[in-house]
N, C-alpha and C positions, 0 to 999 in steps of 0.2 A: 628753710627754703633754699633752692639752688638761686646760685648767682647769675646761671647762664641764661645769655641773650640771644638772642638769634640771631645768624648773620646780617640779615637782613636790616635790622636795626644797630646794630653792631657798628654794622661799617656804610651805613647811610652815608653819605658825602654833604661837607659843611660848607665847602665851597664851590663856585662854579668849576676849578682844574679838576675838580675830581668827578665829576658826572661823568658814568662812563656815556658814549654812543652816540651824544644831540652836541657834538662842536658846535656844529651851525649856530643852534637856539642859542648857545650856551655866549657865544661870542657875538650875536645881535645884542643880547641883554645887558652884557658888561660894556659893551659902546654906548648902551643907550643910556648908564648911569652915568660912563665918566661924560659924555658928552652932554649931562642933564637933558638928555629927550625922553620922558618919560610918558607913556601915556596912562590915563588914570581909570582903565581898567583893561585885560589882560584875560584871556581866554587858552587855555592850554587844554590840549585834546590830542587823543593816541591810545594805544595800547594799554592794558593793565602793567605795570610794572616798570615802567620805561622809562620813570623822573617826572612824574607832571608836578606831584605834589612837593617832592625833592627840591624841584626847580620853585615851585611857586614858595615854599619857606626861605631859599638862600636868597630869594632875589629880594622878601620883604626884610630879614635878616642884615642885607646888605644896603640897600636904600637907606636904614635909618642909623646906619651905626657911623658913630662919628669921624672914628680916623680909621676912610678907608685906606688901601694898600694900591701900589703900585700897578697892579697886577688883576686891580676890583674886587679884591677881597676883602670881608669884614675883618678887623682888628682883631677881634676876640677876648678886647679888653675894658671898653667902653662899657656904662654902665645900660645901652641897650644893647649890645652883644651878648654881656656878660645874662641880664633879664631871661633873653632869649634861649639862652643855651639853658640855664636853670628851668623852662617851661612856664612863667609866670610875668613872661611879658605882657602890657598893659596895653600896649598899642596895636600888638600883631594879632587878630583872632581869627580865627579858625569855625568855620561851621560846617557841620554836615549835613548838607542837604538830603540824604536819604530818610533820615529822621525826622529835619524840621525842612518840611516841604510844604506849610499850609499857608495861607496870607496870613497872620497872626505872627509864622516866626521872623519873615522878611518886614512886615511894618517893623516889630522890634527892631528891627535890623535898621533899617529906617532910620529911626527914632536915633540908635547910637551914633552914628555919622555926622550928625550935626556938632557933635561935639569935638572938641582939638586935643590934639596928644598930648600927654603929661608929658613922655620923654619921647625926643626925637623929632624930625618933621612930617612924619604921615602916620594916620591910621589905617593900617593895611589889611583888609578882610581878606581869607582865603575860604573860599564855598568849595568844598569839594562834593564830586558828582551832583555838578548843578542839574543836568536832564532830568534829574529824580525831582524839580521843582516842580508844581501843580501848572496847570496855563494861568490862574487866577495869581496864583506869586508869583510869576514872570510876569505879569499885567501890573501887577504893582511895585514892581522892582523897576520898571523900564525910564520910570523921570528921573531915580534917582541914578542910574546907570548912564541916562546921555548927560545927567549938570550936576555931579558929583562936587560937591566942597572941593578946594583946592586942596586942603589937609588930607582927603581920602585916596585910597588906591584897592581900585578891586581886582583880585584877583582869581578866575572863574577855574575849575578844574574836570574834562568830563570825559570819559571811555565811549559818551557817544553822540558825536556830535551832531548828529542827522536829526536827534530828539529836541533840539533847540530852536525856537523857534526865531525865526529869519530878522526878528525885530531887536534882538538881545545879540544876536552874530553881527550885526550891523555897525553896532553900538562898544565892539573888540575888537584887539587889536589880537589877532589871533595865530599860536601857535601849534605846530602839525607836528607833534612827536613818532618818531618810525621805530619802529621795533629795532633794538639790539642786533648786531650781524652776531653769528656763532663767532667768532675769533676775538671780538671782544668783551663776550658769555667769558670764553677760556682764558682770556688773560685775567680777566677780574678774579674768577676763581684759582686762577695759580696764586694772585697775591694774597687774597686768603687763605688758601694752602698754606702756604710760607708763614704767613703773620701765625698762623694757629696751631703753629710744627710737623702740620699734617702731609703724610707722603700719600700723593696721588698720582696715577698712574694718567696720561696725556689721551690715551682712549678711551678712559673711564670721559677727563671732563668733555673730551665731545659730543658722548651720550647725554652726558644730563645739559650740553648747551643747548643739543640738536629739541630733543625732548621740553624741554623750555618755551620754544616757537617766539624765541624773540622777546620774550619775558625775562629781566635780569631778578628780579625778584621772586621767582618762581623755580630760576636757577641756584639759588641762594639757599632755599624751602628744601629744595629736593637733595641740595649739597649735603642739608644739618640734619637731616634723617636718612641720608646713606654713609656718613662717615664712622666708622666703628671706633666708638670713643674710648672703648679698652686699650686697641693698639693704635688707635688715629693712623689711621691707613684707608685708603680709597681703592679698589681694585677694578679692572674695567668687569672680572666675572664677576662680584658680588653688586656691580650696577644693574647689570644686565637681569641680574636674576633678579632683585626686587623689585627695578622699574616692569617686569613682564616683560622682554624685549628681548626680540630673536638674535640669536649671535650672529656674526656675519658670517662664521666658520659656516652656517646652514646654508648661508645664499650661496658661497663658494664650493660648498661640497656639491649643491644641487647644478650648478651654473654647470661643475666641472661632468656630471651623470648625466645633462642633456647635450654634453657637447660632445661625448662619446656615443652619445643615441643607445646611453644603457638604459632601457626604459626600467626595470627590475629595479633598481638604484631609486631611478627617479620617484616610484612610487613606495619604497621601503623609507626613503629620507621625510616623503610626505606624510607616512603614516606615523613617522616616529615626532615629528612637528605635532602633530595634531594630538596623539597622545599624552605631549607635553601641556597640554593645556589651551593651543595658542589657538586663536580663529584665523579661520581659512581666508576671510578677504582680509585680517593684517597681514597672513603670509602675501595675497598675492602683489599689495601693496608694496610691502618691503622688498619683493620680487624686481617689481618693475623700478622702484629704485635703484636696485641693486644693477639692474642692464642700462638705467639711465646713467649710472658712473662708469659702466664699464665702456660705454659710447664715448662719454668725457675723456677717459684716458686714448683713446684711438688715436686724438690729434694732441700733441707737444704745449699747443697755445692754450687750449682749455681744460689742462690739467688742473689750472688754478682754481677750477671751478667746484672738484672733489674735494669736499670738508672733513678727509678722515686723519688721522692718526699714521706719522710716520712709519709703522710696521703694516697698519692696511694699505695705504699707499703703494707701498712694492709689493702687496698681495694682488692689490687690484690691478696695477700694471701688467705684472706677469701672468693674469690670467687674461687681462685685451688682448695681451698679444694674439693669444691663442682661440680666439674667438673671431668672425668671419663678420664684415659689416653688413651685410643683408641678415646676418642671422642675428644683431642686435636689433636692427631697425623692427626687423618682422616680427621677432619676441615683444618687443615693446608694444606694435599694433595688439599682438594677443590676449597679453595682460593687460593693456588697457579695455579690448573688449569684453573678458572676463571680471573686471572691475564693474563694468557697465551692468552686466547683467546678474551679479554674485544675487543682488537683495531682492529680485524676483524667482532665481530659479529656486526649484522645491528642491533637486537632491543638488545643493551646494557644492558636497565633496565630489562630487562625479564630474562637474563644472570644472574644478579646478583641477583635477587629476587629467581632462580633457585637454585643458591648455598645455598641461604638462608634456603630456604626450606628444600635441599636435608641436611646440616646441623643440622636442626630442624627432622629430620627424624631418625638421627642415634639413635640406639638402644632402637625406640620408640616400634618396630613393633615387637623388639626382645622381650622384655617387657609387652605388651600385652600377647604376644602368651604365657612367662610364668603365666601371671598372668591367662587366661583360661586356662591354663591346672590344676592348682593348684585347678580351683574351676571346676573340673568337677563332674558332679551330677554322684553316685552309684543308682545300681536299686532302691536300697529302698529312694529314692530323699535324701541320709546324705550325705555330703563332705566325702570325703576320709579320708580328717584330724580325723574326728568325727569317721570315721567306724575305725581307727587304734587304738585311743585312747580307742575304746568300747574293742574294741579286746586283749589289753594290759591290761584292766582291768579284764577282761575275766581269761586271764591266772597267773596273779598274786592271782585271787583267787582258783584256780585250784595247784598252789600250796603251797597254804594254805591247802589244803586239804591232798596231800601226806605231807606236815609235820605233822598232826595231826595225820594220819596211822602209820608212824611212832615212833613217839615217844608211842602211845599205845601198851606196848608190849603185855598187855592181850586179845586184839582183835586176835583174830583168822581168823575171817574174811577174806579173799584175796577180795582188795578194786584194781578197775582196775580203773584207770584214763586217762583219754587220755588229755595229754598235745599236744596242734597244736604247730608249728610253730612258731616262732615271725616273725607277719607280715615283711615283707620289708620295710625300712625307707622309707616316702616319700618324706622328701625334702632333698637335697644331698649339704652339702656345698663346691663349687667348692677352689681349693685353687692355687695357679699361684705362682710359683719362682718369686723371685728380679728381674732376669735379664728377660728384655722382648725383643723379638722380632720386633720392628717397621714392618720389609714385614708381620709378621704373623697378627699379629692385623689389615693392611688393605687387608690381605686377608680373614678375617673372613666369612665375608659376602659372598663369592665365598665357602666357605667350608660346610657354611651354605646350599648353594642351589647345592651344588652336593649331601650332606646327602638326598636332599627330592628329588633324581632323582630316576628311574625306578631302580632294582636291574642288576647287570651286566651281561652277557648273555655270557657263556662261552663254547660249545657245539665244540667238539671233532670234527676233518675232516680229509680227507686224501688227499696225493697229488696231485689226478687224480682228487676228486673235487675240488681243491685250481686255477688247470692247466687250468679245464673247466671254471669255473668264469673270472680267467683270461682271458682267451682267447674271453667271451661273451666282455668284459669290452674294449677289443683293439679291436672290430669289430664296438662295440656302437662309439667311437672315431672315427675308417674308415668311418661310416657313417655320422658323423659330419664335415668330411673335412678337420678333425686334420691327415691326412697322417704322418708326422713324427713320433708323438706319437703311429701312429699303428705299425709302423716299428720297432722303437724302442722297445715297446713289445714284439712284435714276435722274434725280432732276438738276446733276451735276456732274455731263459725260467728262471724264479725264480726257486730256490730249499727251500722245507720246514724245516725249522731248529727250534729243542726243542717247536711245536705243535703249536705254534702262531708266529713264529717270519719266515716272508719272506724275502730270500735274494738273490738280483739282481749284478751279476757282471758286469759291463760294462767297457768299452774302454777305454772315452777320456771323456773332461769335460762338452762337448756341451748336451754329455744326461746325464749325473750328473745333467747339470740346467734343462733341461726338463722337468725331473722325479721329481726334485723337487719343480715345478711349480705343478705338477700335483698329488703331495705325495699323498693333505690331503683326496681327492676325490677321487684317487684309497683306499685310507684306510676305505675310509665310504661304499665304494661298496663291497668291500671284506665280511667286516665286519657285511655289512647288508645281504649279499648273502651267507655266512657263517656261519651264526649266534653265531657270535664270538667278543665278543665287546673288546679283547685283541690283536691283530690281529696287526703286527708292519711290517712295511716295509722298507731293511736297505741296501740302497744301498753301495759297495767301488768300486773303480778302482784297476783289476787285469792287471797283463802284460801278463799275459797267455793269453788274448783273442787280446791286442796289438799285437802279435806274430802272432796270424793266419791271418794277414789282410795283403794282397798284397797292396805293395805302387810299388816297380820299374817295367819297363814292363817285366824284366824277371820271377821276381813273379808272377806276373798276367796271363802270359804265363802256367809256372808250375802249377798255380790252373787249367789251362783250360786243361792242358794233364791230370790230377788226374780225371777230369771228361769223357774226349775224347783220349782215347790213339794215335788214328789215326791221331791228329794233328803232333804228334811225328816223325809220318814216311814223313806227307808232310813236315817237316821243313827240313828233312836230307834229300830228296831226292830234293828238289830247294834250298837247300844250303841256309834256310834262318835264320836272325838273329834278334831277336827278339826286342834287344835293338834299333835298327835302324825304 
């Protein structure tokens, strides 16, 4: 049988200095042994892989072992050190609640706690993945958890702490373990590297830190079944190939075909992707990673922000340079939107090869159109460039001429010269502030195509023509079937305020929605029957028109005498009452 262990167990960590990633936990806990505050049960909750369990062995390891160190470390020579490290400590147990989760194995549990240690000063229980407890064993686990023997110390361990119910969290003193950063994935695996003679290349271990997700244990997994133990050699391509993981050579050959606007490229790169095996919303993922670094590199301060490998690093730089900030920002809205929609659309590939394109498009068309207008022919077939520079020559010898009238005082002569104009510059350097806009930059293109829309049509009217329009527009509606909406109309004339601006008072909030169901198409009718392309429509709710509206039947009564007086005499002459 082979000897080999896995890294993972291998190089577990025996003391608190060697836990990589939880300082914090790791340095509350050793305060709280040398300073004897201990509390007598302990809840550790986090991530898979991250030291819950690590942390909960050293800290019961360390509690009982008798000559601790300087530093809070167990001795590793006492005969509960020594117990422990052999696996057949008497005092420290260990349960797993995934298996014994019924009230049966916690009474046991129960049951052992009353009793005192053989060696050392506590009996230390460790429950890993408590959640997986029934409600019926956390219901009977909870008296001994708040008035535990002075000899006992528990200690809870779980991946999910929401599953726990609030009466057991009350009752811990509870720790939040966070996922590993990648740079401390990479250092842990360099000292493995080295310990185990192995030459690993520095982009390989970013991949397997990146891929990990904050799991050191899982980075450990992926280390001992990528390292080829014939040559004990790590390579970043034979990572890349077995984790399935797109080279970044792709994202930078594709970045570099959309930023020349070679659309041919861009979809020959995509088809050769997809060929390889990989899915098209990991490509588009990896995509918008890959523009989310290149953004990172734009600015000096948050380059620290890119977790890749010294030779990507000057990849990735030298290609921000070369990349335009609207045309990160606006790529990154795309493939986010293609993201959004990858798991509904039917033809996937068409989705993505769309963004590609549309991608491949920004500021190709903007570009174009300056580059013909720059070369527009003048009648006499010269560029513009050519007729400005003839023109400037023109004039610098023109006054050459009044300096020479000048300085002759003996001419007598009256010399007239007609100096033109200096032409108008023709090309105009635009210049843009530090601080940019993200909304205005992907609103460019919308700003763009209102510049080339018709000119705006602003033509004066009065309110008897405003009244008439009106009034054709809640007839076109009656004849449609839309009855509310005519009603609504009619029994709420607008009044015209400061020449374009209509304002409708109403009631209550039912024709609030109505009206503004129907805003944008009353504003296009106005507007076109008006001819007035300013033309705004603004409804509020007044109480003054609440006021006129009969709600009891004595109200409704008095609006009908306001109209018929003669009701007035039938009521007092049959004695009638209205309310009734």
């Amino acid at each position: 049988m082979s000897d080999f262990i896995v890294s993972a167990r291998k190089y577990r960590p025996f003391a608190f200095t060697d836990v990589v990633g939880q300082n914090a936990i790791t340095s509350t806990l050793s305060n709280a042994i040398r300073d004897n505050h201990l509390a007598q049960s302990f809840l550790f909750c986090g991530p898979r892989g991250v030291g819950k369990t690590t942390c909960a062995r050293i800290l019961a390891k360390t509690i009982n072992c008798e000559n601790i160190t300087e530093n809070i470390n167990a001795c590793n020579e006492c005969d509960s050190c020594k117990s422990f490290n052999e696996s057949h400590s008497f005092n420290i147990h260990e349960l797993d609640a995934a298996s014994n989760n019924s009230v049966d194995d916690i009474r046991n549990l129960v049951e052992q706690v009353r009793f005192a240690p053989q060696v050392g000063k506590y009996n230390i229980y460790i429950i890993d993945e408590v959640h997986m407890l029934s409600s019926s064993a956390f219901n009977a686990f909870l008296k001994t958890l708040e008035e535990p023997p002075a000899h006992a110390i528990f200690i809870l361990a779980t991946t999910e702490k929401h599953k726990i119910i609030p009466t057991i969290l009350s009752r811990c003193q509870i720790f939040d373990f966070r996922s590993i950063s990648i740079q401390n994935i990479i250092d842990h695996l360099k000292y493995v590297s080295k310990s185990e003679k192995i030459i690993s290349e520095d982009d390989a271990l970013h991949i397997i830190a990146q891929k990990s997700g904050g799991s050191l244990r899982d980075s450990l997994s992926m280390f001992d079944r990528l390292v080829n133990a014939s040559d004990l050699t790590l390579t970043y391509k034979s990572v890349i190939e077995n984790l399935n993981i797109l080279d970044h050579d792709y994202y930078l050959k594709m970045t570099d075909a959309i930023i020349k606007h070679d659309v041919s490229e861009v979809l020959l790169i995509l088809n050769e992707i997809l060929n390889n095996g990989f899915d098209g919303h990991q490509f588009v993922n990896g995509l918008a990673t890959h523009i989310r670094d290149l953004l990172v590199c734009k600015n000096p301060e948050t380059v620290v922000l890119l977790e890749k490998g010294e030779e990507l690093q000057k990849k990735y730089l030298s290609q921000s340079a070369n990349c335009d900030l609207k045309f990160l920002i606006k790529s990154l809205k795309m493939t986010n939107e293609c993201d959004v929609q990858y798991r509904v659309s039917k033809n996937q590939r068409l989705l993505v090869e769309l963004c590609l394109l549309m991608m491949a498009s920004i500021g190709q068309f903007s570009a174009e159109k300056k580059k013909n207008k720059n070369s527009i022919i003048a009648p006499n077939k010269a560029p513009i460039e050519k007729i400005a520079e003839k023109q400037n020559k023109e004039e610098v010898k023109k006054e050459e001429i009044i300096t020479e009238v000048k300085e002759n005082e003996t001419l007598k002569t009256e010399v007239k010269v007609e100096v033109q104009e200096k032409p108008p510059t023709v090309f105009k350097q635009r210049i843009k502030s530090s601080t940019i806009s993200i909304s205005g930059i992907l609103d460019d293109e919308k700003e763009d195509d209102e510049k080339q829309r018709s000119p705006i049509i602003e033509e004066d009217f009065s309110e008897t023509e405003m009244m008439k329009v009106w009034n054709d527009f809640a007839n076109i509606k009656k004849e449609d079937g839309r009855t509310n909406l005519f009603i609504t109309l009619t029994a709420l004339p607008p009044n015209l305020k400061d020449k374009n601006k209509i304002e409708i008072k109403i009631s209550n909030d039912a024709q609030q929605k109505l009206l503004n169901e129907n805003r944008v198409e009353l504003m296009e009718y106005l507007r076109k029957k008006l001819k007035n392309d300013t033309i705004e429509v603004v409804t509020f709710i007044t109480e003054e028109i609440k006021t006129d509206i009969p709600y009891t039947s004595t109200d409704k009564f008095n609006k009908m005498i306001e109209k018929n007086t003669s009701l007035k005499v039938l009521r007092d002459e049959l004695g009638l009452d209205p309310d009734y």
